[in-house]
Every structure is written in C-alpha cells, then in structure tokens.
C-alpha positions in Angstrom: 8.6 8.8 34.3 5.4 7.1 32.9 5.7 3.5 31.5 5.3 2.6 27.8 3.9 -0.6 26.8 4.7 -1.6 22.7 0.9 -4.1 22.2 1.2 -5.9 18.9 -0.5 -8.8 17.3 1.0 -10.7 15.1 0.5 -13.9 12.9 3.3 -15.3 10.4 5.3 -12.0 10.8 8.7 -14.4 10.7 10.2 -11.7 7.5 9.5 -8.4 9.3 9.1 -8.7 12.9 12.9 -7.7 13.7 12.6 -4.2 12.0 9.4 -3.6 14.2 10.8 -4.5 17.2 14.5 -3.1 17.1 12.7 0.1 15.7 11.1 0.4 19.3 13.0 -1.2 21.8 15.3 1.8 23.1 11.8 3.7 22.9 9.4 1.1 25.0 10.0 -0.1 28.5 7.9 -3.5 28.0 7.5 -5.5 24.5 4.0 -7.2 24.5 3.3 -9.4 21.5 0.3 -11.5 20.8 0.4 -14.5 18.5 -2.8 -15.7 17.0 -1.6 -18.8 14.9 1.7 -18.4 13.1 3.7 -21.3 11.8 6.6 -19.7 10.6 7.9 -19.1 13.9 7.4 -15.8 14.5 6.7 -16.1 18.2 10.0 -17.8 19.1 11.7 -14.9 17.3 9.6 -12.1 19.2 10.8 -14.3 22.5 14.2 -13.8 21.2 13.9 -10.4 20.5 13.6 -9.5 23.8 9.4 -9.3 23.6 6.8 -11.0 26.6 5.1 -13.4 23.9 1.3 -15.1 24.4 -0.9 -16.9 22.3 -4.7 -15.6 21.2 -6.7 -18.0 18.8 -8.3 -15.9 16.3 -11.8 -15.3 16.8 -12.0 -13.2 13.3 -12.4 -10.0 15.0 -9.0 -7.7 15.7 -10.7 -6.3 18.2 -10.6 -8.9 19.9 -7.3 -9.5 19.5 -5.8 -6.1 20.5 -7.9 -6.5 24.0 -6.1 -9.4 24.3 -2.7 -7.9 23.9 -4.0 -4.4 26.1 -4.9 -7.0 29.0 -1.4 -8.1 28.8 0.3 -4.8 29.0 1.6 -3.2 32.5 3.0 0.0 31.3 1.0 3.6 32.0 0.4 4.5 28.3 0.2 1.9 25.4 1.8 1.9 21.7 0.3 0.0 18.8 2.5 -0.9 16.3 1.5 -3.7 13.7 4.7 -6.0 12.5 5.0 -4.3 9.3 5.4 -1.5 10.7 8.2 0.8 12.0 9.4 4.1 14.2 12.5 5.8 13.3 14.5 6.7 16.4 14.6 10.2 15.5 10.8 10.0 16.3 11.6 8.4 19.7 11.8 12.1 21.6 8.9 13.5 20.8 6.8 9.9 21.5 8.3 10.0 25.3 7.7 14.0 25.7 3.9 13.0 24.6 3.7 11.1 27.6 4.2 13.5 29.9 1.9 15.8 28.5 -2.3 16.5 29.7 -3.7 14.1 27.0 -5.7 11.3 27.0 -4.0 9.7 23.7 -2.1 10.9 20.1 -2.9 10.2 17.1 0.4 9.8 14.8 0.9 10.3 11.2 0.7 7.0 9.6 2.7 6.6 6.4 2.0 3.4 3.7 4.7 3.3 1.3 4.0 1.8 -2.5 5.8 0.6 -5.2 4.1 2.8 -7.9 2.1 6.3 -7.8 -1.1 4.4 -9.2 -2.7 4.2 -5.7 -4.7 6.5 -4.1 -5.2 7.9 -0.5 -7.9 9.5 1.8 -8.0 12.9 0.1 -6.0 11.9 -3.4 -3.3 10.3 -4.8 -0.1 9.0 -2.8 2.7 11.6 -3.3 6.1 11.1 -4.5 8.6 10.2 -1.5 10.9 13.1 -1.1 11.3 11.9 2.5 13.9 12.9 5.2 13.7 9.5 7.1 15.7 6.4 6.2 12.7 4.4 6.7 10.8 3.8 3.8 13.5 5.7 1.5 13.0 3.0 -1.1 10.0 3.0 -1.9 8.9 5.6 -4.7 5.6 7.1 -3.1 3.7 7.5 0.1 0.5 8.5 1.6 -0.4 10.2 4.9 -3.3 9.2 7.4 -3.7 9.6 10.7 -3.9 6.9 13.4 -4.3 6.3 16.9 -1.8 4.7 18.0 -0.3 6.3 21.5 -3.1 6.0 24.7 -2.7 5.5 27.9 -3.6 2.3 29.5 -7.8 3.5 30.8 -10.1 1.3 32.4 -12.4 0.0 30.1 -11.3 0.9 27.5 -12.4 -0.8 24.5 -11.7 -1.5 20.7 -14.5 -1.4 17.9 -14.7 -3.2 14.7 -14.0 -6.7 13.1 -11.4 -5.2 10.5 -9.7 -1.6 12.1 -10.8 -1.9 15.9 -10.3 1.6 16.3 -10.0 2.9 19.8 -11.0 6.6 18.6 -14.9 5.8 19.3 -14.5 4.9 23.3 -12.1 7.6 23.6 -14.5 10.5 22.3 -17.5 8.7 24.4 -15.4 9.1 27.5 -14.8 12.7 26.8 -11.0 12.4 26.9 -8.7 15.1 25.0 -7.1 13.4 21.9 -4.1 15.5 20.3 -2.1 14.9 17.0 2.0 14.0 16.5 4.5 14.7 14.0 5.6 11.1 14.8 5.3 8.9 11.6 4.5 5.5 11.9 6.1 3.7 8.8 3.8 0.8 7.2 5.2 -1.3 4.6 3.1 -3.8 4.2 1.5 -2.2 1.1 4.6 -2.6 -0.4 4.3 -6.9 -0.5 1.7 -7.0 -3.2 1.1 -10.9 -3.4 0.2 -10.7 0.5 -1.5 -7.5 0.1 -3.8 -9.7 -2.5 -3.9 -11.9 -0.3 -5.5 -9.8 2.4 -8.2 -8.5 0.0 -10.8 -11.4 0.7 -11.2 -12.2 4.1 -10.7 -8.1 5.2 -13.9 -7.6 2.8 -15.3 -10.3 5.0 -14.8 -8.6 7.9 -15.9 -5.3 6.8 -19.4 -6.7 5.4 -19.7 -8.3 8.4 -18.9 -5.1 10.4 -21.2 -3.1 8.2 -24.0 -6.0 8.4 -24.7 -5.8 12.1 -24.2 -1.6 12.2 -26.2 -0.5 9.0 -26.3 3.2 11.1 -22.6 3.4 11.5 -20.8 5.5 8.7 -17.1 4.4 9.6 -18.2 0.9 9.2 -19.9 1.9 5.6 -16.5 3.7 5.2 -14.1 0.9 5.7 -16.8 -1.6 3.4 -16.3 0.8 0.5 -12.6 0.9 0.7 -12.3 -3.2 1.1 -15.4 -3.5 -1.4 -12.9 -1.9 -4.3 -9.6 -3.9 -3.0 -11.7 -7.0 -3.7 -13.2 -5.8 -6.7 -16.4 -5.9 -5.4 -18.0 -3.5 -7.6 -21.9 -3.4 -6.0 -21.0 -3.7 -3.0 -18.6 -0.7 -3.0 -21.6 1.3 -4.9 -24.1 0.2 -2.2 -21.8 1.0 0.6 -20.8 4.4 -1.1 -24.6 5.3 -1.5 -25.4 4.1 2.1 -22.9 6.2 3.7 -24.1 9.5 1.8 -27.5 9.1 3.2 -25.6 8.7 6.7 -23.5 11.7 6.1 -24.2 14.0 3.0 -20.9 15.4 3.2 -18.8 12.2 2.6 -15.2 12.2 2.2 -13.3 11.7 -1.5 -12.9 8.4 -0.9 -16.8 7.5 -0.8 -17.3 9.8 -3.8 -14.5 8.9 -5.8 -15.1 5.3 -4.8 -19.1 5.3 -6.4 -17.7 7.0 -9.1 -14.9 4.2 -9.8 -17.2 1.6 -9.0 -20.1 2.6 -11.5 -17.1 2.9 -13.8 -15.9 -0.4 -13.4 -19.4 -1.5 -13.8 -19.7 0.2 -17.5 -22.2 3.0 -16.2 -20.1 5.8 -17.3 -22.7 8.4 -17.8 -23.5 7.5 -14.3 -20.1 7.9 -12.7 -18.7 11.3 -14.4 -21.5 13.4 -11.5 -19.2 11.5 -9.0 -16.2 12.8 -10.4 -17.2 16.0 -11.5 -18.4 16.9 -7.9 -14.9 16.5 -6.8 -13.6 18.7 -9.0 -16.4 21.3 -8.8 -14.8 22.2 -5.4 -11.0 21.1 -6.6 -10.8 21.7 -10.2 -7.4 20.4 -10.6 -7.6 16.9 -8.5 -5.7 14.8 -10.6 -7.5 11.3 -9.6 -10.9 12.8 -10.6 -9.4 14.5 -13.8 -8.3 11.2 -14.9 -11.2 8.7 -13.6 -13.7 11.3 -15.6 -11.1 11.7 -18.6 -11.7 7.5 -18.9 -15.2 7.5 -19.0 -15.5 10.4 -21.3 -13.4 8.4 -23.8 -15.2 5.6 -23.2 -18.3 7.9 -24.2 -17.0 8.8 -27.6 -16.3 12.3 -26.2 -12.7 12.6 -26.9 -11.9 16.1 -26.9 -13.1 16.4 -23.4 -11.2 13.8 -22.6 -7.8 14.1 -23.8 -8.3 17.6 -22.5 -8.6 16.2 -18.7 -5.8 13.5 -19.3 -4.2 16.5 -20.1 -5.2 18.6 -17.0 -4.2 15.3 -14.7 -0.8 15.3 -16.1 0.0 19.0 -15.1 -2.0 18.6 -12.2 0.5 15.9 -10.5 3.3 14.4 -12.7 3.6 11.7 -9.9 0.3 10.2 -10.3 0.7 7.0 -12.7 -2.6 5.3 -12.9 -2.8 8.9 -15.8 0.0 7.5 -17.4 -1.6 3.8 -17.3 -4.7 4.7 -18.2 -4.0 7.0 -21.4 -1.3 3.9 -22.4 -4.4 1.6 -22.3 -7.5 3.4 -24.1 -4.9 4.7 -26.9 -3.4 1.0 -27.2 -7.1 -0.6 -27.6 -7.6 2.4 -30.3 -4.2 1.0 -32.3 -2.5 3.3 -31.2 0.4 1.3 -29.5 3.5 3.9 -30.1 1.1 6.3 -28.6 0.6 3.9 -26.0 4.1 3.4 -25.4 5.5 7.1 -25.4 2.4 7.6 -22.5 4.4 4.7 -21.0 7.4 6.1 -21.0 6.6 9.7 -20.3 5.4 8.6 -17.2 8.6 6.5 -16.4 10.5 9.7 -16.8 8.4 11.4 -13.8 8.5 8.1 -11.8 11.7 6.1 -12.6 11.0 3.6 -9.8 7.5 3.1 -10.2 7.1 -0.7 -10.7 3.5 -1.0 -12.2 4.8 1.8 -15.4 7.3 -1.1 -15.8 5.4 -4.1 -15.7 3.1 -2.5 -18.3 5.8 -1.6 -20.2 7.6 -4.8 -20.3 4.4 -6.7 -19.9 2.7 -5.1 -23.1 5.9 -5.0 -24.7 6.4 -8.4 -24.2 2.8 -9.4 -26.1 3.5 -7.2 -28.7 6.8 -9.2 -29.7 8.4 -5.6 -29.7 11.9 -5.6 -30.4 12.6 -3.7 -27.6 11.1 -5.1 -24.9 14.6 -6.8 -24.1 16.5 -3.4 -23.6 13.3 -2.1 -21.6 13.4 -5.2 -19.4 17.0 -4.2 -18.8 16.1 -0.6 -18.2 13.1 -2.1 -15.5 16.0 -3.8 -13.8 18.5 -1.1 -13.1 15.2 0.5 -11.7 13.3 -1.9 -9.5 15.7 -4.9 -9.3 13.3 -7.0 -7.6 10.4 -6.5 -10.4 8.9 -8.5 -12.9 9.0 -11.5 -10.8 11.9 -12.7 -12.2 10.2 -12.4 -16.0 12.6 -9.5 -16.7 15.8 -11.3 -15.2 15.4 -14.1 -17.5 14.7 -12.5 -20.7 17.4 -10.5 -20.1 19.6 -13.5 -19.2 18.2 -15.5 -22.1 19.3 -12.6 -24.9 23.1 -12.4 -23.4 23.5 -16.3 -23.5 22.1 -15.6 -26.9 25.1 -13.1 -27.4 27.6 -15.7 -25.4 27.5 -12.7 -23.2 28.2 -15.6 -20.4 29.5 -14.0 -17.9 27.0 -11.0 -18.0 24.8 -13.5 -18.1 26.1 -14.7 -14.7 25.8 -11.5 -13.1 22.5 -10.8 -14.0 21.2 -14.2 -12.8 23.4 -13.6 -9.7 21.0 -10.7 -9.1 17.9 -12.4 -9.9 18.3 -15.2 -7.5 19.4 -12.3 -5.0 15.5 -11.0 -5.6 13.7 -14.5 -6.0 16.5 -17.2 -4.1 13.7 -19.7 -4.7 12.5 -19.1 -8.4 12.4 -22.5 -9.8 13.8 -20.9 -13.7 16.2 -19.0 -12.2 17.3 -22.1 -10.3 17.0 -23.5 -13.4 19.3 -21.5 -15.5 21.8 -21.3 -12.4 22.4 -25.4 -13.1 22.5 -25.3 -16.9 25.1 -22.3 -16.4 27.1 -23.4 -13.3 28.6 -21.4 -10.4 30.0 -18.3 -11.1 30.1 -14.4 -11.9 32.3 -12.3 -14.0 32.3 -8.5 -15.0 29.0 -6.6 -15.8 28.0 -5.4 -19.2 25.4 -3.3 -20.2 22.9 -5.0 -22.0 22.5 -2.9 -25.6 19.3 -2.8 -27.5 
C-alpha cells in the first residue's frame, strides 16, 4: 500500500494546529511539519502531536518553504495541508483509493469558510453553507476552488511562486496526468478576520514581487490583482487587471470584476460600469456585477437604473450581502436612514448569521443614537455570539445593570468573556460586578 506523507509549514499556528493534525492522522502514515519562526510554541505542540518537526528560517518565499518540508517527507505520495486547515474523516477513503489509482497527482476541492456573504469567489459570490460536513458547519457561507494538494513524491519536482508556490506548473511541464477529487479541504483561516488583515500587506509584497520579476506570467498578474484589492491597493489591482488581459484576452471574473471594482474605488465610475456590464452580457443575472454596476449608476445620478439592478442582485442571490450593505449605505448618505435600516434588516432575514449585516447594523445604529440599537445588539448576540468585539456584550450588559437586571447582567458578561477571556472592559465590568451567574432574561427593547 503506497505511503502518504502530510508536508505542512507552519509559523505561530499554537490555536489551530490540533484540528489540522488530528483531522489527518488516521489518514497519513508520516506527519511532516516545518516551522519557520513561531514563538507561540507551535512546534513543541506538533512534536506532541505525534508530528516529525524541523525548523526552516523564512527566506520570504513559500516556495521555498514547502521544498523544505517535501525534502523531509519519506512517504510515496505527499499531502499539503496548511494549519488552518482540515479533512473530515469521511473524506479519508476516497484520499487513500486516490493513491492507488494511474495519476500523477489530484487536485481537491478547497473550501474557505466566512463569516458573512459579502465576499466573493473565483466565478462569484461565496454561497450560503448548506453543508453535509461537520467541518466548517458554523460558519454561514463558503466558496469552492480547486487546489492541488495530493502528488506523489517525483524527482524534481518543484514549487513556483513567492506567495501560492503552486506545484500545478512543474507538473503540466513534465506531462504527468492531473485528475480532480470530491475531497474538500476545509480552510478557516478566512474566518479570523484581524489575522486575515493582518496577512494583507506582506502577501501584496510577495505577489508584486512575484509579478515584478515575471511581467509575462498571467497567474502571477492573477494572484497581484487578487492581493492588490485585499490591500486596497487600487492602481495596482487596475494595472495588474489590465496587464493580464493583454496576456490573456479571455480573463477570468475575478480580473474583470476586479478592474471594474478597482476603477470604482478610484471614483471612475463611467469607467468601471464596461467591466461590469461585460460580465453580465454573457451572465445577465450575476449578482456581484448587478450590484457593483447598480453602485456606480447611483453614484452617476442614474437612479432608475440602478435601483432596478439592486433589485435584479437581490432576486438573483438572496445570500449575497455586500447588496444588502451597499443599498443600506448609498440610501443612508441620501437621508434615507429607515430605508437604510429596513435594507439592513432584510438582508439579516436571508443571512441571520452573517456578522458584517450585524456590525453595520449595530455599528450605524449605534452613531445614530437609535433607540434600538440596544435590542439589536441583543438580537447580534443570539446570532454570532462572538461579534462585535465585545462592543455588543457590553452595551447590552450596560442597559440590564441599568434595569438592576444583575444577574442577567451576569450571564451575559459570562458569555462575553467566554468570546473575548482577555477584553480588558469586560474584565473590567467582571470586578465591579463580582463572581457570579444567575438565570437568563431576554433583554426587551
């Protein structure tokens, strides 16, 4: 039976490196894991976890990286798995039958979960999760890729690129057969939006960098548009968007989509509606370009159009929220707040967990001094209990002290510090109101 060899690389991976690893280890005869300069401890636990653990000093490239953790893997076919990332064992059969069959390497589905419908994937917007895994359950929406992740273990074979280091390219070189799995790989890390933030910068680095030194390669122009609009890069996204056209007329939605968004973020709105409108030329009812070209019509004064396509987006796909943010924001700058709000909340009722319709919500709410931004805080809660920071938890708490609603009070603290165990006003408020929890009450408006 051919060896399988989990290669990960990891770096301050302490919080999530336990799921990754048990989610693999009745699937993977060896456990290689790379460290590249964590300080959290995250090598001692993959030691302890049953994984063959070395160090790599980063070199800013993960290509060079994963050659680092191929070289240290003795199994006949390889498995990359990053450590926010998963396999559910029902997934485990058809992994191992892969390995027996006349293929050079698989590419598996590879789903990112997100905490709210607003973002967007290769070919449109992420869908709402109706999935039959308990991985990933939580989590209101998902998109779909595919990634190469399964290979075996071929001389020579090599990594490209700073940022991905895809395997794919040395593969097709070589001429060896690639085939597709209905395995998911389960990444969560775009569900930790600080780190995801966090990311944004030195990825945009890398791609620039990857894009700088191949000018002729479209995948590198590619990845620099998608990084470009994570970091807000505006002109870069545009330049990298128009650079990969002339590579490859036929580009995919996200280079489209992302010249339109870009010239839209840039106040060129005449400019970006071709963008859009060529995506919906060939798919009239795609709900991201309905609602990106709905914007910049309004922005345009043309708001018949526009509310017509706002209109279109929301039949086209209920789940999608940045049409719900979007309206909420252009009627709110027109004084239109109770518009605003009932856009709000119309998309709350499509997407009850979706955490950036409630921070919105509660957020604008809260500026507004609207009296019933308490009871919608409350409402976020029983939603997304680890929203809002721990903003909602205390305006909540504040209100039932308020009321001498102590003990509610309690409870409702209780499950803030549960969400945030080292918010410093939650801490706070624990020491003012001493130890203790008593019955539940629901907060009224």
């Amino acid at each position: 039976m051919p060896r399988l060899s989990l290669a990960m690389i990891v770096k301050n991976e302490a919080p999530s490196l336990g799921q990754a690893l048990a989610s693999v280890r009745d699937l993977c005869d060896e456990l290689v894991v790379v460290d590249t300069g964590s300080t959290d401890g995250t090598p001692e636990l993959a030691a302890r976890l049953g994984a063959t653990v070395s160090t790599f000093p980063w070199t800013g490239s993960f290509a060079e990286a994963r050659h680092a953790s191929l070289a240290r893997c003795t199994g006949d076919w390889i498995l990359l798995l990053d450590a926010d990332e998963a396999v559910e064992g029902s997934d485990h059969g058809l992994i191992r039958a892969a390995l027996e069959g006349p293929e050079a390497a698989h590419r598996l589905v590879h789903r990112h979960y997100f905490r709210s419908g607003t973002f967007l994937g290769l070919e449109g917007p992420a869908q709402r999760n109706d999935t039959p895994y308990t991985l990933g359950r939580e989590f209101p929406h998902y998109s779909d890729a595919r990634s190469l992740r399964l290979f075996r273990r071929l001389p020579g074979l090599t990594f490209e690129g700073r940022m991905h280091a895809l395997p794919d390219p040395w593969l097709e070189r070589h001429g060896h057969a690639i085939g597709d799995l209905g395995a998911v790989v389960h990444h969560f890390g775009k569900t930790d939006l600080l780190r995801e933030q966090a990311k944004a910068r030195p990825y945009f680095e890398m791609a620039v960098a990857d894009a700088a030194e191949h000018p002729d390669n479209s995948q590198y122009q590619y990845d620099l548009v998608q990084q470009a609009l994570l970091a807000e890069e505006w002109e870069v996204a545009l330049a990298a968007a128009e650079a990969h056209q002339r590579l490859r007329p036929r580009s995919p939605f996200v280079v489209i989509f992302g010249a339109g968004l870009a010239l839209q973020r840039l106040g060129r709105h005449e400019e970006a509606l071709p963008y859009f409108d060529s995506i919906l030329a060939s798919e009239p009812a795609h709900p991201a370009a309905l609602a990106a070209s709905a914007e910049s019509l309004w922005r345009l004064g043309r708001m018949d159009v526009a509310q017509a396509r706002f209109s279109q987006a929301l039949g086209a796909d209920p789940g999608y929220s940045r049409t719900y943010l979007k309206l909420a924001e252009l009627l709110e700058a027109d004084g239109l707040w109770e518009d605003a709000r009932l856009a709000l909340e119309a998309g709350l009722d499509q997407n009850p967990r979706d955490l950036s319709l409630w921070e919105v919500l509660v957020g604008r709410g809260a500026a507004r001094k609207d009296a019933r931004v308490v009871r919608d805080a409350w409402n976020a809660l029983q939603q997304v209990p680890d929203g809002g920071q721990g903003i909602w938890h205390q305006m909540v708490i504040h209100t039932l002290i308020g009321r001498n609603e102590i003990q509610s009070a309690r409870e409702v603290l209780r499950r803030g510090l549960e969400a945030f165990p080292r918010h410093p006003e939650l801490l706070a408020l624990q020491v003012r109101m001493g130890a203790g929890s008593g019955p539940h009450r629901i907060v009224r408006g």
